[in-house]
N, C-alpha and C positions, 0 to 999 in steps of 0.2 A: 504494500500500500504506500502509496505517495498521498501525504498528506501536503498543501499550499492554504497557509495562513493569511487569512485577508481582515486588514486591516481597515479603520474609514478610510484613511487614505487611498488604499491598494481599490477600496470596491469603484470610489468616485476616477479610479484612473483606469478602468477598466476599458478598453478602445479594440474596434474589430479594425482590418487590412485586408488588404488582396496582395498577394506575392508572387508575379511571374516565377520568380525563382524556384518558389516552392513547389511550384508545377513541373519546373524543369528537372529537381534532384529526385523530388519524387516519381515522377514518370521514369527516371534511369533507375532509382530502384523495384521501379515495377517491372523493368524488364531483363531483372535477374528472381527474381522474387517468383516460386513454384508454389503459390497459392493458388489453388483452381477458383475460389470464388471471386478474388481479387483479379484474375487473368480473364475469368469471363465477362466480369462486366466491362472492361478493358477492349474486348475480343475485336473490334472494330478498328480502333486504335494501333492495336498489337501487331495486326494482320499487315499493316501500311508502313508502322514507324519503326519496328522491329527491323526487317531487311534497311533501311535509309541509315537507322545509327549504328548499326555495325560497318557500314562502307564509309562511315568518319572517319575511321584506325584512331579514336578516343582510346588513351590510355591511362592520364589521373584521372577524371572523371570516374570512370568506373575502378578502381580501385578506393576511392576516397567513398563509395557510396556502397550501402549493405551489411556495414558491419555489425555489431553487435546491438551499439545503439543507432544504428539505422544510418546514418550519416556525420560527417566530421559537421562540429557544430561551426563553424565560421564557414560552413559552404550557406544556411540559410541564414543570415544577419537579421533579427525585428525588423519589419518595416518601419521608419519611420512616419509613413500618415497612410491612410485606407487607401490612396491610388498612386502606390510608385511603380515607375517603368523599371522594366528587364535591364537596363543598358545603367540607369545609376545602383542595382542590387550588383551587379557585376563590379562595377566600379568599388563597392565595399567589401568584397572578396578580393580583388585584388589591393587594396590596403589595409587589411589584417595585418595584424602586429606579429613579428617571429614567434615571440612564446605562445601568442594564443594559436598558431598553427600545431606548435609542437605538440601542445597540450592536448588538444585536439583530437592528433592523428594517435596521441599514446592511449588516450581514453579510447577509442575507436579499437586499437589494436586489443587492447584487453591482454594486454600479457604477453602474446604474440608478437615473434619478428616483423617487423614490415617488411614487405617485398621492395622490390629493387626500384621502384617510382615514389612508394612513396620513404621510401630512407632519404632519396637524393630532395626531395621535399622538405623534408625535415633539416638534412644539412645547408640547405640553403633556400630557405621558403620565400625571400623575397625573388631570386631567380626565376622559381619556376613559378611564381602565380601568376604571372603574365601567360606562363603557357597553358593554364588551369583556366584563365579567362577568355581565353582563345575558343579553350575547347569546349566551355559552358556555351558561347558565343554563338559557336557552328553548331551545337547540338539545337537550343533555341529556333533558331530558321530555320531549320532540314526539319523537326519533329511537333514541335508543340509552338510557335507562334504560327503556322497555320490554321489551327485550331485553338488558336486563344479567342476568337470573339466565344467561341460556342461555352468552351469552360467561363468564359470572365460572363456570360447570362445566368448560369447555373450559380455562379459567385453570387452574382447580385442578386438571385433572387434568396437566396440561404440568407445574407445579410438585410433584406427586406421581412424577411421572417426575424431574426431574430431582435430587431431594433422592435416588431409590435411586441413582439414575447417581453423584453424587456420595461418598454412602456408601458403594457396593460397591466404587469404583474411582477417587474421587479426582478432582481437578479436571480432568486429562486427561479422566477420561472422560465427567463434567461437558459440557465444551466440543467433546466430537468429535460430536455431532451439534446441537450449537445451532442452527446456522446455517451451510450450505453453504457461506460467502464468510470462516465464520472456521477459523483453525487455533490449536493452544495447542504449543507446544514451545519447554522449559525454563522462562524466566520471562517470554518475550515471548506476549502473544495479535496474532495477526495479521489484519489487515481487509483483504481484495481488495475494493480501490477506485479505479476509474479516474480516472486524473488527479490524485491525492493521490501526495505521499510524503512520509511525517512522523511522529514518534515523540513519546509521551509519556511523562513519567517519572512516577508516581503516586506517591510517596512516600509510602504507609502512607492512603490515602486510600479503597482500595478501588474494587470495580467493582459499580455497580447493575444486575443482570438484570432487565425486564421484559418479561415475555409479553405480545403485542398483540392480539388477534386480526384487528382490519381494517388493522396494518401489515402485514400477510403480503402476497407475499413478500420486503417489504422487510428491511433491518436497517438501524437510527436509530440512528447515533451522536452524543453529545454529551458533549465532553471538554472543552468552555469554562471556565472561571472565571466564576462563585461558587461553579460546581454538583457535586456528586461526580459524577465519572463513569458515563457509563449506556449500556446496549446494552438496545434495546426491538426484539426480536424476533418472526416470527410462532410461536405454541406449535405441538406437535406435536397433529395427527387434525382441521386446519384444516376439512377434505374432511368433516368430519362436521356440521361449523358449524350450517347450515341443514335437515338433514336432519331430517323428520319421521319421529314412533313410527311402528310398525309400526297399518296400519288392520285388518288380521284378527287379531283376538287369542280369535275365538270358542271353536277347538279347546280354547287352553289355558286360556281362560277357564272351562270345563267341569271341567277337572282341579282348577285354583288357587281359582277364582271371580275375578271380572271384573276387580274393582277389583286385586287384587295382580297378573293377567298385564297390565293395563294400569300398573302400577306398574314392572313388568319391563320392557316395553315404552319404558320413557321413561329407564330408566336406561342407556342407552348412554353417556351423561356421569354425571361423580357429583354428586348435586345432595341439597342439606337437606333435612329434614322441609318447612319450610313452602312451600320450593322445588315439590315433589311435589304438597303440598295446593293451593295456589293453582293447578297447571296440570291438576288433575284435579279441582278443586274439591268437592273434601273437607276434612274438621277436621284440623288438624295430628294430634292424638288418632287419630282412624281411621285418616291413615296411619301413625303412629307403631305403630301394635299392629301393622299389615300388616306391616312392617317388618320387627320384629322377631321375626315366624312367617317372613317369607322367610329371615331371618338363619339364625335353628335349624336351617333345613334346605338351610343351604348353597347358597343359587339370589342374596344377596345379601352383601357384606362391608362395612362402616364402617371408616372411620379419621379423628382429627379433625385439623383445619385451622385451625387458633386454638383461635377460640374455636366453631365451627361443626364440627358432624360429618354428613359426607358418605357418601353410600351408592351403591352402584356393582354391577349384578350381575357374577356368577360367570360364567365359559364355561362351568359347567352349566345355566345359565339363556339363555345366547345359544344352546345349544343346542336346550331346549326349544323358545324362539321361532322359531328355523329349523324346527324339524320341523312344530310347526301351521300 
């Protein structure tokens, strides 16, 4: 059991993020990782990016990832605010400090020699993380920034849930469905974790929520020093991940016209204006006027997320698509 101590301080500093990154170390350890449940809901994914990241010739990357606790902790740094890019998480990978590298790769190794990439890592970590940010870099474009709008809807709709969960009902009700392995009662949050027993005191520090989508169904903890504390969980409607639109949308296409029941069609996640253009390939303009005729009449709703507003149909609109 991992017990984390929340203080007033800790609870009022409690803040959710999205982390390109965390999609990036996670998805390399999903694809050494022989969990049939974890591979199949994946299976869509696996089938495409599987052959692409082995024709990288990536060789820290995957040795820095898998190990006992799951990856070297200065490969995922805290986000610092809900919407940072891929390209500044990188950038705080390659300026990790030597000893927190060292530390890192020793705790990872658990006792164990390190192999020959990552020793020469260790003897000299500011050398290689340049080449460690090379190969985060190439992995990113070839495998999972094609497929970041789809994960970054599923994000945002998991952080759309949890922000009502919080506001209706408070950090308990927050934390009673985060994650099966955790519970929140009085000031402690508690982690079912075999072979651990150990308690942290946070002292006004806070607790980092991130939503993963190919950590599912894991839950990553990291309560090390330098870093604020973080729980990277997988988001709720996982099961929808790889699901493609519906392919007969003729019926209601007749009623709406094409382009908006295929606009309906693809909002099962909530995804932006230029989110929608690019996968329908239309002008942001065309869709945006669609839009806002589905809005009028109730089949679509908006709400914004930063600085981005996201569109999501109605269960008047799931219904219509069930019926054609």
């Amino acid at each position: 059991m991992i017990g984390i101590q929340l203080g007033f301080g800790d609870v009022s500093r409690i803040r959710f993020a999205r982390s390109p990154l965390q999609e990036v170390i996670s998805s390399a350890h999903l694809l050494k990782d022989p969990d049939p449940e974890r591979r199949r809901t994946h299976r869509p994914w696996l089938r495409v990016a599987g052959p692409v990241a082995n024709g990288l010739g990536l060789e820290l990357l995957p040795a820095l990832v898998g190990g006992r606790h799951y990856a070297a902790d200065f490969l995922t740094p805290p986000p610092e605010r809900l919407d940072v890019s891929f390209a500044d998480e990188v950038e705080r990978v390659r300026a990790t400090g030597d000893d927190d590298v060292r530390a890192a790769v020793t705790e990872m190794c658990d006792g164990t020699p390190p192999g020959p990439r990552l020793a020469a890592l260790m003897d000299d970590p500011a050398k290689h993380l340049g080449e460690l940010a090379a190969e985060l870099t190439a992995y990113w474009h070839a495998v999972v920034e094609p497929v970041w709008p789809r994960l970054r809807a599923l994000l945002d709709a998991d952080l759309g849930h949890r922000a009502r969960a919080l506001t209706g009902g408070g950090i308990a009700e927050l934390m009673r469905d985060l994650h099966p392995k955790i519970t929140y009662t009085e000031e402690w949050l508690r982690v079912e974790a075999a072979g651990w027993d150990c308690r942290h005191m946070l002292r006004g520090t806070g607790v980092l929520l991130v939503p993963c989508a190919f950590a599912w169904p894991k839950l990553v903890i990291l309560t090390n020093e330098p870093y604020q504390p973080m729980l990277t969980y997988g988001p709720r409607g996982i099961a929808t991940l790889w699901q493609s639109a519906p392919d007969d949308t003729a019926a209601l296409g007749e009623l709406l016209g094409h382009s908006r029941a295929g606009l309906l069609a693809r909002l099962d996640l909530p995804m932006t204006t230029s989110q929608l253009a690019a996968g329908m390939g239309l002008t942001p303009a065309t869709v945006s006027e669609h839009l806002s005729v589905l809005r009028r009449t109730r089949l679509v709703t908006s709400r914004r997320s930063g600085r981005a507003v996201l569109y999501e149909r109605t269960a008047l609109a799931a219904e219509l698509l069930g019926a054609s």
